[in-house]
Each structure stands twice: as C-alpha cells, then as structure tokens.
C-alpha positions as CSV (number, residue, x, y, z in Angstrom):
1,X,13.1,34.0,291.6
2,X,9.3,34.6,291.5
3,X,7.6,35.4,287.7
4,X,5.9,38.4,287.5
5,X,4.0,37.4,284.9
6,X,3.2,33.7,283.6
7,X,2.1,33.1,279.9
8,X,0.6,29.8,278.7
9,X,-0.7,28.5,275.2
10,X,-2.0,31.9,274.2
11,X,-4.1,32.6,271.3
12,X,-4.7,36.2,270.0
13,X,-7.2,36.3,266.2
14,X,-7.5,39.3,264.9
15,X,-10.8,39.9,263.1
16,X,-10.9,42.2,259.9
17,X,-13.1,43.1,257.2
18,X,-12.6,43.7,253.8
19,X,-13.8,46.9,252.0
20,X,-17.4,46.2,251.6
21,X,-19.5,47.0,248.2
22,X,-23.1,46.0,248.0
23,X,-22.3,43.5,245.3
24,X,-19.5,41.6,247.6
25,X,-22.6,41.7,250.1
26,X,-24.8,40.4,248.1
27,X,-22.6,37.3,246.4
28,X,-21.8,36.5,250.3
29,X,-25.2,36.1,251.1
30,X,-26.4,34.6,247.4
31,X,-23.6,32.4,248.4
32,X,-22.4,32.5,244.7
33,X,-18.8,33.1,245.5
34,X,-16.5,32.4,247.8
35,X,-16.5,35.6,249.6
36,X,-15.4,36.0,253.1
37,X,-16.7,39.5,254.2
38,X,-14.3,38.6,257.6
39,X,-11.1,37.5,257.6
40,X,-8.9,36.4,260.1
41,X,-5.4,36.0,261.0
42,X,-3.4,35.0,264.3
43,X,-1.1,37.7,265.9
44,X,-0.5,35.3,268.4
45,X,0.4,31.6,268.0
46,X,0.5,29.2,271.2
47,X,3.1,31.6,273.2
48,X,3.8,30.3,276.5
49,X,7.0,32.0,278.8
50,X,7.5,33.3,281.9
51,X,8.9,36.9,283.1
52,X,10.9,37.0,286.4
53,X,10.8,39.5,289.0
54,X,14.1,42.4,288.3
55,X,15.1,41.4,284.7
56,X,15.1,43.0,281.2
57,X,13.8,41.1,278.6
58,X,13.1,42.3,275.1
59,X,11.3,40.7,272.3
60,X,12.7,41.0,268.7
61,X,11.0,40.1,265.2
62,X,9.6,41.7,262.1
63,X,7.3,43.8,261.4
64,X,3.8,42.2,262.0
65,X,5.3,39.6,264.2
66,X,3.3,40.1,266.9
67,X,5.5,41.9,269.3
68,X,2.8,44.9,270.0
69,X,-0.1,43.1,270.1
70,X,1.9,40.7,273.0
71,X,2.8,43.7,275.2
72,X,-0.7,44.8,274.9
73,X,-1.8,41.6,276.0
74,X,0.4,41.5,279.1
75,X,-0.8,45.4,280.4
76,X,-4.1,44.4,280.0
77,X,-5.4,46.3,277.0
78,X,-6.0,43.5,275.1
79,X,-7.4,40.0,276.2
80,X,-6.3,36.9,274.4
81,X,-8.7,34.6,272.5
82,X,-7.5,31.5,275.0
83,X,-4.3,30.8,277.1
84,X,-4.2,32.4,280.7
85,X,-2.2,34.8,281.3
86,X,-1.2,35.3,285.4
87,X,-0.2,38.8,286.3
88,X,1.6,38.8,290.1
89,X,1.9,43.1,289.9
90,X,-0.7,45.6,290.7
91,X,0.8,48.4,288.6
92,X,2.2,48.2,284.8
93,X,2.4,51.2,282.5
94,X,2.5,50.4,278.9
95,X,4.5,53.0,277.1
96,X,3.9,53.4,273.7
97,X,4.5,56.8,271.1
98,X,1.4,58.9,272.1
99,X,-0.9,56.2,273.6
100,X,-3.3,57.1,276.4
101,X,-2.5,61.1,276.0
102,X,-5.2,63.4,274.6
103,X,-4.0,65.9,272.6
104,X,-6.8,68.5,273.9
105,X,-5.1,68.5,276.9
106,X,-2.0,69.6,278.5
107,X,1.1,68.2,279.5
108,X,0.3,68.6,283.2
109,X,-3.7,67.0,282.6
110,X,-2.2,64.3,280.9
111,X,0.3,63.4,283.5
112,X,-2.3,63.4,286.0
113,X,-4.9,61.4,283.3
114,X,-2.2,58.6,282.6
115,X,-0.9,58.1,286.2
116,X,-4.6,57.9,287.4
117,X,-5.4,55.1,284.9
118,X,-2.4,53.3,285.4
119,X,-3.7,52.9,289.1
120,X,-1.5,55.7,290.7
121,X,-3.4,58.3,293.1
122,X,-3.4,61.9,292.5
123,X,-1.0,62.5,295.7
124,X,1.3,60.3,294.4
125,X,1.3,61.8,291.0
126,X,1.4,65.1,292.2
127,X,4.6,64.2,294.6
128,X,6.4,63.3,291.6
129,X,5.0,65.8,289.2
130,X,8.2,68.2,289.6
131,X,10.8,65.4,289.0
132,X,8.5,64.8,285.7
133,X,8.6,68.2,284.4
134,X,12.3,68.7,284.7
135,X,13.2,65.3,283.4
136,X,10.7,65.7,279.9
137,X,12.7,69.4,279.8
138,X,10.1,70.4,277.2
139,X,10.3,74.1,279.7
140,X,6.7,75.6,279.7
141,X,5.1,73.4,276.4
142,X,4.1,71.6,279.6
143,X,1.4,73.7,280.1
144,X,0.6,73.8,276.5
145,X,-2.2,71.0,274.7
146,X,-0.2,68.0,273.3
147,X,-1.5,69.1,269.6
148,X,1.2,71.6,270.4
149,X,3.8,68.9,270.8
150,X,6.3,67.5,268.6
151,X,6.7,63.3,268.5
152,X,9.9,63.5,270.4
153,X,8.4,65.6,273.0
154,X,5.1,63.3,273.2
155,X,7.9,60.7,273.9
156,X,10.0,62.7,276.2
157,X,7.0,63.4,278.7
158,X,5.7,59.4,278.3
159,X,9.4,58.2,279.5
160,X,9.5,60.7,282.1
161,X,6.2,59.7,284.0
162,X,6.5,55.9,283.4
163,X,10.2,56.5,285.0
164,X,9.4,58.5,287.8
165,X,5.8,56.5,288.9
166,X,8.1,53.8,289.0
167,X,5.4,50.9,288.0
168,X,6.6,47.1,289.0
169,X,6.2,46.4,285.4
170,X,7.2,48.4,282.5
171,X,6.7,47.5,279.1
172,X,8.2,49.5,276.2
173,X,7.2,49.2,272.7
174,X,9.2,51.0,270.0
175,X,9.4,54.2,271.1
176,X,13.5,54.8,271.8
C-alpha cells in the first residue's frame, strides 16, 4: 500500500507566557530572580509513523496528550518546529467542533467559505450543496447566521460537508 502521509522525528514547542506585571518585568530584566516571562513545553515529542492509503486509524490518549495539536499538524494548520512531514493528497478537511465557520454567516456562506479553503471549487461545492443540506437536516436554520446554531447543529453541517466533498484525507478530532 502507498502512505498517504509520512511522519518522521517531529518536534512541536508550544510557547506561552505567563501573566505579566511590571514587577515580574522588571526582576526579569534586573535579572534578580529566576523569572521566565516564556515558558515552554513540547506537545509533540519525536513522533515518527506512517498513514496508508484506505485505512482508519485513530489516536487515543489524555487530555493534553497531544492528539489535537498532531491532527493539526498533518492538515496543515500548524507547522512543526522540526521533523518533515510528507503529505501524498491534495485535499484534507480537518473537522473540528466549530472550526473554520464564521458565525456572521450562514449555513449556506459557510459551506461555500469551508469547501473553498479546503481547496474545492465553487461548482463542485455547489453540485453537492443539496446532498449537504438534507443530510445536516437542520431544515431552513441553513439559511440562518451560525450565532443562531446550536453545537450539535454546528457539528451536524461540519460532518455533512466534509462527507459529501469527499476529501482524500479526513481527519476528525473529538467532535462525535
């Protein structure tokens, strides 16, 4: 089987500050204590696998284990600190609760807006836009802004267009 996507020896640090007071400030630059204005932490450790073309794989761990932060990694969103990481696809959707919608706009926009960036044109979108609506069966909210929407419903109308643009890669984080 060919892998769809390679990962080797990646590295992700997260960079973080503390709450900042002008005294903390000042002892870090006075150098009187030992005050680290920046801390950081690894999400990712060394991670090296490899993803074959037409299986299911899921990653399990605790909270803060990194799990997120990988699938970010492997749609692109994110860039690791080192490693390489070889894609072989040309079209990935990363569903996640809520992420990439704008709540200003409606259902429909946002179909359009999150198909477009996920590298699908509009005539493909709109060829499929029917067998999106039915499927999120949220009825007319789909013409209504996402403020409107409940959580489930966010959910219902991400699953519906990363099912039905059928992407070569889909990654799913937490949101069944």
């Amino acid at each position: 089987m060919n892998a769809v996507i390679k990962v080797r020896n990646v590295d992700l640090i997260y960079r973080t500050t503390e709450s900042l007071s002008v005294k903390k400030i000042m002892s870090a630059i006075l150098g009187k204590k030992e005050n680290r204005l920046i801390n950081e932490y690894k999400a990712l450790n060394n991670v090296s696998f490899e993803l074959q073309r037409g299986m299911v794989y899921g990653f399990i761990g605790n909270n803060g284990a990194g799990k997120s932060t990988l699938l970010r990694v492997l749609s692109g969103a994110m860039s690791p600190n080192s490693g390489v990481v070889e894609k072989n696809y040309s079209t990935v959707n990363l569903l996640a609760l809520g992420v990439g919608f704008s709540k200003e706009l409606s259902g429909i926009e946002n179909i359009f807006l999150n198909g477009m960036l996920l590298g699908f044109s509009k005539k493909h979108i709109a060829s499929v836009l029917p067998d999106i609506i039915n499927y999120s069966e949220i009825g007319n909210f789909i013409y209504k802004p996402m403020k409107t929407y409940s959580s489930g419903m966010v959910t219902r109308v991400g699953f519906s267009i990363a099912i039905h643009l059928r992407p070569e890669v889909l990654l799913i984080d937490e949101v069944l």
